[in-house]
KOLMARRO-33785 format. One record per residue: z, y, x of N, C-alpha, C, O, CB in turn; residue in three letters. Coordinates in pm, whole numbers, padded with zeros to 5 digits, always signed. Glycine has a CB too. Example, Ala and Ser with C-alpha at 12.3 -4.5 7.8 and 13.67 -1.06 7.14 Angstrom:
BEGIN
+00780-00569+01319+00780-00450+01230+00780-00330+01320+00846-00332+01424+00905-00447+01131ALA +00708-00225+01285+00714-00106+01367+00787+00003+01290+00804+00114+01341+00572-00060+01408SER 
! end
This chain:
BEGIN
+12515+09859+08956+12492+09920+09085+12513+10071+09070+12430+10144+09017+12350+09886+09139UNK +12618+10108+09114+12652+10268+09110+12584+10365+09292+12623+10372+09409+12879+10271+09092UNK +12517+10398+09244+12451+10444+09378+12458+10633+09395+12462+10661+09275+12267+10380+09369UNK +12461+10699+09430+12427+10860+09436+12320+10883+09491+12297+10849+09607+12517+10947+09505UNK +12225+10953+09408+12099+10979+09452+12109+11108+09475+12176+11183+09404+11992+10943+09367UNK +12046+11142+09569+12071+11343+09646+11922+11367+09681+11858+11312+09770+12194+11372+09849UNK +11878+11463+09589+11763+11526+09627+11781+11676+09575+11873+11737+09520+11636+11450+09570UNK +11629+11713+09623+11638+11901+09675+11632+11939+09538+11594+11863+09448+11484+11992+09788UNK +11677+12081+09517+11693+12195+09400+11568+12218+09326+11556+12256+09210+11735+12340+09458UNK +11476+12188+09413+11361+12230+09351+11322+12123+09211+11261+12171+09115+11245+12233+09472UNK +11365+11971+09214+11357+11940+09130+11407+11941+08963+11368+11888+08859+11355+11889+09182UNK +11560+12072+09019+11606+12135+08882+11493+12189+08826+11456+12184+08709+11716+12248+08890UNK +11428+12253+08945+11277+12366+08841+11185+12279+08750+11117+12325+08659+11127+12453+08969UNK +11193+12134+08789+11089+12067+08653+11114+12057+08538+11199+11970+08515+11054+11946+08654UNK +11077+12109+08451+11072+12053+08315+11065+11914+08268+10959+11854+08289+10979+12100+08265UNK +11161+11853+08206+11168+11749+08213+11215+11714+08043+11271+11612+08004+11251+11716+08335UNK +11187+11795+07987+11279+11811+07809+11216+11671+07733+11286+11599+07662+11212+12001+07680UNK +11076+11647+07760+11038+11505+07685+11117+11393+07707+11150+11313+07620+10905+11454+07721UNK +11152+11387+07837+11201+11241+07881+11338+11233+07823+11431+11314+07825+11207+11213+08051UNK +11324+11097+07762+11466+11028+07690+11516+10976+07835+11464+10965+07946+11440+10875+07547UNK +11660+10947+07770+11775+10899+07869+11685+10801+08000+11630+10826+08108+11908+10784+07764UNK +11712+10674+07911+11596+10578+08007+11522+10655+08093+11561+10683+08206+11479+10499+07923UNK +11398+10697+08037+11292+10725+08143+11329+10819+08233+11272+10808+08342+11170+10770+08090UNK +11437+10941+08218+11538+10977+08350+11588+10907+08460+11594+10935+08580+11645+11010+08314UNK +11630+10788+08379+11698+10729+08472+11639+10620+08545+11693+10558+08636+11802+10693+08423UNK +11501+10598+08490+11418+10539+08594+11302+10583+08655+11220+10511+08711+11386+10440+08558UNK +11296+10749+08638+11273+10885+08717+11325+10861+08857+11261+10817+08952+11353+11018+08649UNK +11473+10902+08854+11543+10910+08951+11591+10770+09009+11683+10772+09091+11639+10993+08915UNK +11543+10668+08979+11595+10501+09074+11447+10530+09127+11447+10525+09250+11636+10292+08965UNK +11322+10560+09073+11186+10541+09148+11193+10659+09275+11179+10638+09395+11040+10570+09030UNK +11217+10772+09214+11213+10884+09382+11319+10842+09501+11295+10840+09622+11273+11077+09345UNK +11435+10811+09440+11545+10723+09492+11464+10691+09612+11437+10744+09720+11598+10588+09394UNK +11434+10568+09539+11342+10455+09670+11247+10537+09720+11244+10516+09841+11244+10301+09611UNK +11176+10613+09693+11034+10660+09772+11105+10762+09894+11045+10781+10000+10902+10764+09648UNK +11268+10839+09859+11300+10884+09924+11272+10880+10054+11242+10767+10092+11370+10878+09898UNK +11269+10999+10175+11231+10982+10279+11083+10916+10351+11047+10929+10468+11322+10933+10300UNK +11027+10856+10258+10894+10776+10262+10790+10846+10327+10839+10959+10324+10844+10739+10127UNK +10676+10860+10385+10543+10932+10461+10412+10866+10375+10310+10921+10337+10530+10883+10657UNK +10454+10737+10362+10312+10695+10333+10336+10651+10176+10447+10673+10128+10250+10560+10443UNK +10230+10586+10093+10222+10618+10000+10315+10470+09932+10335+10368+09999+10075+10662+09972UNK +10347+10483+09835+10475+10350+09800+10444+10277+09654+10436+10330+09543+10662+10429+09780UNK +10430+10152+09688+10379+10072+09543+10456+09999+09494+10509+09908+09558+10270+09986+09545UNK +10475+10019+09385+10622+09893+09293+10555+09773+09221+10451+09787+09155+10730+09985+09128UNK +10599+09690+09232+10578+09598+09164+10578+09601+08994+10665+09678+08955+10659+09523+09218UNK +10493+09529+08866+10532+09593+08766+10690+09512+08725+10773+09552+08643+10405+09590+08654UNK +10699+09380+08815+10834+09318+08780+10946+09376+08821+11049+09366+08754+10846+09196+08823UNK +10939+09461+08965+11022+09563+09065+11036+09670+08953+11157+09694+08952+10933+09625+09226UNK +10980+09742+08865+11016+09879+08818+11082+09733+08660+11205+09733+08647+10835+10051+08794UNK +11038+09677+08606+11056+09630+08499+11253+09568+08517+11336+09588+08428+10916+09513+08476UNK +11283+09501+08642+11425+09488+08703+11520+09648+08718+11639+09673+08736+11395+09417+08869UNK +11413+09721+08702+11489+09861+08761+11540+09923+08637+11648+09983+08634+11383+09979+08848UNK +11438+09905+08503+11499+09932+08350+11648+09817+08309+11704+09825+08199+11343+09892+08222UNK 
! end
C-alpha cells in the first residue's frame, strides 16, 4: 500500500533520533489515520499489529 502522508512542519521540530526505521514508519501510518480526527482514536492491538 503506497499512500502519501502530508502533515504540518512543525513535526520536523520533533526529535525523533531514537526511533529505528520501523517504529517511524508506524509513527507516521498511526497519525496518518488519526489525521483530521476531534475526538480521541483507539486501535486495536491486532489493527496496529496488521499495520507493522
Amino acid at each position: 500500500m503506497n499512500e502519501i502522508v502530508k502533515y504540518r512542519n512543525e513535526l520536523n521540530k520533533v526529535a525523533l533520533r531514537n526511533f529505528k526505521s520501523k517504529e517511524l514508519d508506524l509513527f507516521i501510518a498511526i497519525i496518518s489515520r488519526m489525521r483530521d480526527k476531534e475526538e480521541e482514536v483507539t486501535f486495536s492491538f491486532d489493527y496496529l499489529k496488521n499495520l507493522i
